[in-house]
C-alpha positions as CSV (number, residue, x, y, z in Angstrom):
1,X,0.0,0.0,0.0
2,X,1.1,3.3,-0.7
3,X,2.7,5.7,1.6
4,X,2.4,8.8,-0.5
5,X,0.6,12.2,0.7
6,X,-1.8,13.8,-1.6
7,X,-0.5,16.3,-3.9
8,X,-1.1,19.6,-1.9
9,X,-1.6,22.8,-3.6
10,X,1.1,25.4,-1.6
11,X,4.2,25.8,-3.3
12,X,7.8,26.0,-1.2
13,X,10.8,27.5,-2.3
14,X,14.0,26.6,-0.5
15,X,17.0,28.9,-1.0
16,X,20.5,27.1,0.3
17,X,23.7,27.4,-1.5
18,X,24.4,23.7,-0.4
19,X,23.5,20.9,-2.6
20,X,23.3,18.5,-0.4
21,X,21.0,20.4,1.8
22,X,18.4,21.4,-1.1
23,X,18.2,17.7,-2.0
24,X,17.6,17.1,1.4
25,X,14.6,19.2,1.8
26,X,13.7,18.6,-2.1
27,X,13.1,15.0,-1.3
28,X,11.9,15.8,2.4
29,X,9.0,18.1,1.6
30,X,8.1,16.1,-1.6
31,X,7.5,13.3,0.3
32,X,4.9,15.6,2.2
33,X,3.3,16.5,-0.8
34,X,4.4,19.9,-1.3
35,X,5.3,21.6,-4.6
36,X,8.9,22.6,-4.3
37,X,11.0,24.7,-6.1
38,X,14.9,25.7,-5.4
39,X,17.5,28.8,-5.4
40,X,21.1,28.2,-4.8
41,X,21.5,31.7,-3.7
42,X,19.9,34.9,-2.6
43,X,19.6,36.8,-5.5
44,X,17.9,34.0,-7.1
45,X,15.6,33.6,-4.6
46,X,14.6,37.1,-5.2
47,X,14.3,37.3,-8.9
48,X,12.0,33.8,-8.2
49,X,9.6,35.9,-5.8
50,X,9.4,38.2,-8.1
51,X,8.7,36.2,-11.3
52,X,5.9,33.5,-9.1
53,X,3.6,33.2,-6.3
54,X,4.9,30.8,-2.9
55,X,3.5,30.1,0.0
56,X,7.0,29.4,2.3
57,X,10.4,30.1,1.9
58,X,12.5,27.9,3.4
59,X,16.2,30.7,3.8
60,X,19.4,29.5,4.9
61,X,20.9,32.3,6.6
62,X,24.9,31.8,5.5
63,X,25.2,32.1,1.8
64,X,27.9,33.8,-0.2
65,X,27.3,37.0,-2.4
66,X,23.6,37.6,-0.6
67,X,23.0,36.0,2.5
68,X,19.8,35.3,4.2
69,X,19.7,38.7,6.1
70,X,19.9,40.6,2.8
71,X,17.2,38.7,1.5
72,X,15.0,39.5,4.5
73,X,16.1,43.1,4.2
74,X,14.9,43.0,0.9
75,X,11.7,41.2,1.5
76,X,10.7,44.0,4.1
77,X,11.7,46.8,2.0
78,X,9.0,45.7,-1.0
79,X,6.7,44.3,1.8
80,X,6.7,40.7,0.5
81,X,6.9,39.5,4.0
82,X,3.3,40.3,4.9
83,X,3.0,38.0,1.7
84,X,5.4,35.4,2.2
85,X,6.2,33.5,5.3
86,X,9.7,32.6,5.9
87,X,11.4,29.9,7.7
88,X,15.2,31.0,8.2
89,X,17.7,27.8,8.4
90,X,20.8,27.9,10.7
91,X,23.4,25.0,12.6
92,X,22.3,24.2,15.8
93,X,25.0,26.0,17.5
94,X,24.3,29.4,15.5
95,X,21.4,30.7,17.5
96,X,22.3,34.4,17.3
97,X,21.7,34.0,13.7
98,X,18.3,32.8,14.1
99,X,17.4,35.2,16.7
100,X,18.3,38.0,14.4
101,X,16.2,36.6,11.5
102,X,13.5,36.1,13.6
103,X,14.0,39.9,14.9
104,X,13.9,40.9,11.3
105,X,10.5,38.9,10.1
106,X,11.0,35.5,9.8
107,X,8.2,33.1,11.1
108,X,10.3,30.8,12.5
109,X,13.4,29.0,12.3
110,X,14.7,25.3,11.1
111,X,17.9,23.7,13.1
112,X,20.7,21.6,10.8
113,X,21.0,18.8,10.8
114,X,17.2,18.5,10.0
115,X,14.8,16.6,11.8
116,X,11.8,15.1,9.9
117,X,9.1,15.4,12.7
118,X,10.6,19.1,13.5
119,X,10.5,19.6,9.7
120,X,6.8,18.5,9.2
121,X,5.1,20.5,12.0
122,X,7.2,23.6,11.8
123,X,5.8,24.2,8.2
124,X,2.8,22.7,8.7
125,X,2.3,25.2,11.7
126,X,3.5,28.2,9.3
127,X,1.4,27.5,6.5
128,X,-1.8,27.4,8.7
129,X,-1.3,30.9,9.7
130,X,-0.9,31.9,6.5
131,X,-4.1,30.4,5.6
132,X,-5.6,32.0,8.4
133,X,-4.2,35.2,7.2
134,X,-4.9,34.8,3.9
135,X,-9.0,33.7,5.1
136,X,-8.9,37.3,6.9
137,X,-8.0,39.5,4.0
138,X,-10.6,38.1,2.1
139,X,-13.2,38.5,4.3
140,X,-11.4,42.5,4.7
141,X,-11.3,42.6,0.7
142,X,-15.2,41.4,0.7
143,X,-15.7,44.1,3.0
144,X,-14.0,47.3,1.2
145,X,-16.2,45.9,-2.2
146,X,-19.3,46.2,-0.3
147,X,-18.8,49.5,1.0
148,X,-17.3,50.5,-1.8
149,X,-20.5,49.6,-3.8
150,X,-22.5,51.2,-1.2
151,X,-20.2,54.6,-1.4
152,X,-20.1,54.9,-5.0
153,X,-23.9,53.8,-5.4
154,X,-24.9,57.1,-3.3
155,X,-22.7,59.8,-5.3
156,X,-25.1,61.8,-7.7
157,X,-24.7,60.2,-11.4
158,X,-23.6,62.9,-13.3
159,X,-23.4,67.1,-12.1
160,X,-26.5,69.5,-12.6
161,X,-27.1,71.2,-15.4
162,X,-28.5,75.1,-15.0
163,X,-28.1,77.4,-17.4
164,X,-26.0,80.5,-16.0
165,X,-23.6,78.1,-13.6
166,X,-20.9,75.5,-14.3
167,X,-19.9,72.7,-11.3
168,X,-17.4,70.4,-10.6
169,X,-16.7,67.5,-8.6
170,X,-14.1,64.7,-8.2
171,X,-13.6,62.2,-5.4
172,X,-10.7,59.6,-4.9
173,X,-11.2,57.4,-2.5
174,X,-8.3,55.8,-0.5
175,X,-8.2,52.1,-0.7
176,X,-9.4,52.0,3.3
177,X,-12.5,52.8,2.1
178,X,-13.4,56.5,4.4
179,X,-16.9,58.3,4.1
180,X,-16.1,61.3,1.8
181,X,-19.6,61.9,0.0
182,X,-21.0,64.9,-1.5
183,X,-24.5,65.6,-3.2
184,X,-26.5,67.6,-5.3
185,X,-30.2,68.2,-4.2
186,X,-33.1,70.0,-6.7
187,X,-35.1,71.2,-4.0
188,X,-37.6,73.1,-6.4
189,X,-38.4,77.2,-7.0
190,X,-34.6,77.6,-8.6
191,X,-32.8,76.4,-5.4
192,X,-30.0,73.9,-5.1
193,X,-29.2,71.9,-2.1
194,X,-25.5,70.7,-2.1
195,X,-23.2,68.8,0.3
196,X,-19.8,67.8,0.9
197,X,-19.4,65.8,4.0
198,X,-16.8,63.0,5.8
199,X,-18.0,60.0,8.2
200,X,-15.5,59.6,11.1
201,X,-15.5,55.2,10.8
202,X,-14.2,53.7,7.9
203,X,-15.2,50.5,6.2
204,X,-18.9,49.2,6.1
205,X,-19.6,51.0,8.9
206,X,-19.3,54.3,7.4
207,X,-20.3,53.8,4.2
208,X,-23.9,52.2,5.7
209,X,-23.7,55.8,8.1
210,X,-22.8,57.8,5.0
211,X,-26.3,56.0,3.1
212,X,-28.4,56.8,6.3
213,X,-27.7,60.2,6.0
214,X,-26.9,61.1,2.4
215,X,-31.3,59.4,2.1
216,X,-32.8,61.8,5.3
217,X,-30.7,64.7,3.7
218,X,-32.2,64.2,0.4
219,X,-35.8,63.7,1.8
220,X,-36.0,66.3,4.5
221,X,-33.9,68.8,1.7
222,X,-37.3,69.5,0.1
223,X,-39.0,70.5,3.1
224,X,-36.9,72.6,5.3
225,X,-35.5,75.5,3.3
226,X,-33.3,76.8,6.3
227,X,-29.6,74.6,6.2
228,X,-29.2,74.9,10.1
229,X,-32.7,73.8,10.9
230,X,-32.5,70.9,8.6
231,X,-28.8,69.8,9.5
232,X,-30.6,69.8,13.3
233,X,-33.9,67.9,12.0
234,X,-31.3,65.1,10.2
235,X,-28.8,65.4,13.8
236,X,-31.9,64.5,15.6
237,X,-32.8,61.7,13.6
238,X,-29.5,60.1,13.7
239,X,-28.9,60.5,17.4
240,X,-32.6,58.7,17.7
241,X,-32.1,56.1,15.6
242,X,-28.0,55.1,15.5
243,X,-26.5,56.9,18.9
244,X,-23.1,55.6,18.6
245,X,-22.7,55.5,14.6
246,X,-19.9,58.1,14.5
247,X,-20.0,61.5,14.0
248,X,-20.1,63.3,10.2
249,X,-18.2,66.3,9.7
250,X,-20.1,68.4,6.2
251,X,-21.2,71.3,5.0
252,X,-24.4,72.0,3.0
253,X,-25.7,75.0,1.5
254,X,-28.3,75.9,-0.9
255,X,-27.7,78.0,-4.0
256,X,-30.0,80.8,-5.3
257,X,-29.8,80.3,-8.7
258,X,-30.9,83.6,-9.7
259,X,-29.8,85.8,-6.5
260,X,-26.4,83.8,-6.9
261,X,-26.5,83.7,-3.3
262,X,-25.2,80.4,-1.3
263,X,-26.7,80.2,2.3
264,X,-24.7,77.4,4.1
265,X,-24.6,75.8,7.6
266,X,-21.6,74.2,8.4
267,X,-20.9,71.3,11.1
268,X,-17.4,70.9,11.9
269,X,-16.3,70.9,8.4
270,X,-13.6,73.1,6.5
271,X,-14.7,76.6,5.3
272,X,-15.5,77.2,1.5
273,X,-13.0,78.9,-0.5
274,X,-13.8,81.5,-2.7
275,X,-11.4,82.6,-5.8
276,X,-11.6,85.1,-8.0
277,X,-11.1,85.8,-11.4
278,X,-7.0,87.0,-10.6
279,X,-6.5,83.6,-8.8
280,X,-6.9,85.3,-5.1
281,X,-8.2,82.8,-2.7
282,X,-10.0,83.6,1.0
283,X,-12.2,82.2,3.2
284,X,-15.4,83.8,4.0
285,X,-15.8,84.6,7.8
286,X,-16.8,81.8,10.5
287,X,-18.2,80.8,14.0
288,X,-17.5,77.6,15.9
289,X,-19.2,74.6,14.2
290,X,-19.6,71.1,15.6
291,X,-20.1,67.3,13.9
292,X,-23.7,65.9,13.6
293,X,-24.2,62.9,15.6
294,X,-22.3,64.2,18.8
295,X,-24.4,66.3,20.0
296,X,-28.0,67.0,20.7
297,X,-28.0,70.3,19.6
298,X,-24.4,70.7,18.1
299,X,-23.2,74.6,17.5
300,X,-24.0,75.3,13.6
301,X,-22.0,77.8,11.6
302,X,-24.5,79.5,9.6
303,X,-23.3,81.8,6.6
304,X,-24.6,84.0,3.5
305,X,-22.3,84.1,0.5
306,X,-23.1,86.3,-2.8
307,X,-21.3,85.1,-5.5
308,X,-19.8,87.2,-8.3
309,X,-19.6,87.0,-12.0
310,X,-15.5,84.9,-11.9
311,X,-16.1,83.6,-8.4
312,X,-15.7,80.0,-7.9
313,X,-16.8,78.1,-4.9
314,X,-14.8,75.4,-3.8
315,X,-15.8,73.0,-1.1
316,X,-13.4,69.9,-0.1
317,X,-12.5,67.2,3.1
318,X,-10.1,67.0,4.8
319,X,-8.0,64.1,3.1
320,X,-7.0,67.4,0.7
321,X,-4.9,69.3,2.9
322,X,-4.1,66.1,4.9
323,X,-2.2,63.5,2.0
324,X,1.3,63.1,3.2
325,X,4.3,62.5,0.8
326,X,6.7,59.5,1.2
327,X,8.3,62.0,3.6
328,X,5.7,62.3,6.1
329,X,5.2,66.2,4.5
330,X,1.2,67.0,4.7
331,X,0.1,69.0,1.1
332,X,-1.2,71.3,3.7
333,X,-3.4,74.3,2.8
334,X,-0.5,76.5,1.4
335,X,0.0,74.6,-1.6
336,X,-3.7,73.6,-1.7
337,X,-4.5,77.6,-2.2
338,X,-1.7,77.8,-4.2
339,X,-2.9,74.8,-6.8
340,X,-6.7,76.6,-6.8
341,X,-5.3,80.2,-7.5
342,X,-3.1,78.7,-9.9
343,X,-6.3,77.2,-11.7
344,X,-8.5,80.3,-11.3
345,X,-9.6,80.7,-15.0
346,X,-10.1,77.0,-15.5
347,X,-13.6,75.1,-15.4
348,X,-14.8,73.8,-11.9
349,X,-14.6,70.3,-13.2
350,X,-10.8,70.8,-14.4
351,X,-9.8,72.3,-11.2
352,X,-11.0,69.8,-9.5
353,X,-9.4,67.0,-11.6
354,X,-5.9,68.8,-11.7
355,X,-6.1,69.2,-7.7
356,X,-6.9,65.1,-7.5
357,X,-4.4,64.5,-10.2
358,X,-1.6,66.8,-8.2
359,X,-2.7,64.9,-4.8
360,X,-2.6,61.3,-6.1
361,X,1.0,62.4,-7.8
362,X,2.0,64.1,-4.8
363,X,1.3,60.9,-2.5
364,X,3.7,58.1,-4.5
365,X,4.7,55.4,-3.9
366,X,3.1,54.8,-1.1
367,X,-0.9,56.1,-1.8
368,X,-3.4,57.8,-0.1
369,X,-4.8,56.6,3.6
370,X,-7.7,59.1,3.5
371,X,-10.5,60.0,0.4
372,X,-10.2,63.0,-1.0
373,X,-13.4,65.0,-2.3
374,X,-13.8,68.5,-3.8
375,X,-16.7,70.3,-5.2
376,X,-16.8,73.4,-7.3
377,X,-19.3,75.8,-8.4
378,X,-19.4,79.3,-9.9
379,X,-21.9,81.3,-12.1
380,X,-21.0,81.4,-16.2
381,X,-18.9,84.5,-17.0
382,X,-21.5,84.8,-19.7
383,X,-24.3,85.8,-17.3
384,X,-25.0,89.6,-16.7
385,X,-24.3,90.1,-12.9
């Protein structure tokens, strides 16, 4: 009768620049029923691990030309190791070798001579936390699709269309999916409602928050005219129904379309920035503003803005001024200003994309960690004032 295992699916590589030693394991872990493949040296290994997919590596730590550190070193620096388990192999007598390469990533470590039972469980041991590991990010990666889904499903479909105004809007969101949103609401008699808002959670969480509120904004929109008394009606509603859901920083306002006048009540969000037609950027004046979904009654910032023939509203979130370079440098609202003023006589929609393009640019290698969202509005030049 046969003594065989069945075939199993992970794939090993074993790096050693002794022979003897990778026809040791070869035969060892075939017998197991791995899929093996070998490196004689370092650099190999890594050009192998870059070229096809394994689940272990099996690392002697002495090797000419590249030893085992280096390849660790390596392994860490293009973050393969959150990938790619690694079993360092050392004598017996070398433990301060092994100790380092655990201290630098390894999963564990393999004595020489080797020692079949020791062989067997070690790996076996390592390759069921990797498939634990590997179980959780794809429950995490099922979760980031459905919020996701649910984020993207609530933005408006495509920007309004009055005659007399132009808008913009772009929004990048990070791949921890955060609760940027914005919205345009037709609330009737030549009024538009519009928001720009950011849920504190991230995940499904906020994106299930950021649905609950984008739908009570959108149906209470049409029958409170006053921005403050209807941020308070959708507060109250939150704090009734979902107490501990986070808090949402925003902003909405409705434009006049024919007074060109933009009455806004802000909660805890960033001011709107106005530039005009030279490229000279301000913010209007303020009072203290709190989050929805805090408080009871949270303080409301509650403004008027006429808008001029040139003027172009911008409203963003945070994850603007925020995005850090590889350096740990925030964009920060200097060069934020300095990126709208340079794009003054552009169309909303183009300053918007530019700014997103800049920030996404700006943020290599390593990406963004937060969404970024801006909105833009301003009336058509063409329009008599």
């Amino acid at each position: 009768m046969s003594t065989s295992q069945p075939q199993k699916t992970e794939r090993i590589l074993v790096v050693d620049d002794n022979r003897v030693n990778r026809m040791t394991l070869l035969s060892s872990l075939q017998s197991l029923g791995y899929q093996v493949e070998l490196a004689e040296d370092g650099r190999q290994a890594l050009e192998m691990v870059g070229a096809e997919r394994f689940d272990l590596m099996l690392l002697d730590i002495l090797m000419p030309e590249m030893d085992g550190f280096e390849v660790l070193d390596n392994l860490q620096a293009n973050g393969q190791l959150h990938e790619l388990p690694v079993i360092v192999v050392s004598s017996v007598d070398d433990m301060d070798s092994i100790v380092r390469g655990i201290e630098m990533g390894a999963e564990d470590y393999l004595p020489k001579p080797f020692n079949a039972t020791l062989l067997r469980a070690r790996i076996g041991a390592t390759l069921e936390k990797k498939r634990l590991r590997d179980s959780e990010k794809a429950v995490v990666e099922r979760e980031y699709r459905t919020a996701k889904g649910i984020q993207l499903g609530m933005l408006p479909k495509e920007l309004p269309t009055i005659p007399g105004w132009a808008f913009g809007a772009s929004i990048s969101a990070a791949r921890q999916v955060g609760g940027d949103f914005y919205d345009f609401i037709d609330i009737g008699d030549g009024k538009l409602g519009i928001i720009v808002g950011d849920v504190s959670d991230k995940g499904v969480p906020s994106a299930l928050v950021m649905a609950m509120f984008v739908t009570l904004m959108r149906s209470e929109a049409r029958h409170e005219p006053s921005p403050t008394k209807l941020m308070r009606i959708v507060n109250q509603r939150m704090m009734e129904s979902t107490p501990n859901a986070g808090f949402i920083t925003l902003l909405y306002g409705v434009l006049d379309i024919k007074s060109r006048s933009f009455e806004y009540a802000r909660a805890g969000h960033h001011l709107p920035l106005l530039i005009n037609e030279i490229g000279e950027v301000r913010e209007p004046n303020s009072e203290i503003g709190q989050p929805v979904g805090i408080f009871e009654e949270p303080l409301i910032d509650e403004q008027i803005l006429e808008i001029s023939n040139g003027t172009t509203v911008v409203l963003y979130t945070d994850g603007i001024p925020d995005a850090t370079d590889i350096e740990g440098k925030t964009f920060g609202d200097d060069r934020f200003w300095e990126r709208l003023s340079l794009d003054a006589g552009h169309a909303p929609q183009e300053i918007c994309d530019q700014l997103v393009d800049d920030l996404i640019e700006f943020q290599k290698p390593h990406g963004q960690f937060d969404d970024m969202t801006i909105l833009a509005f301003r009336p058509d030049k063409a329009q008599p004032s």
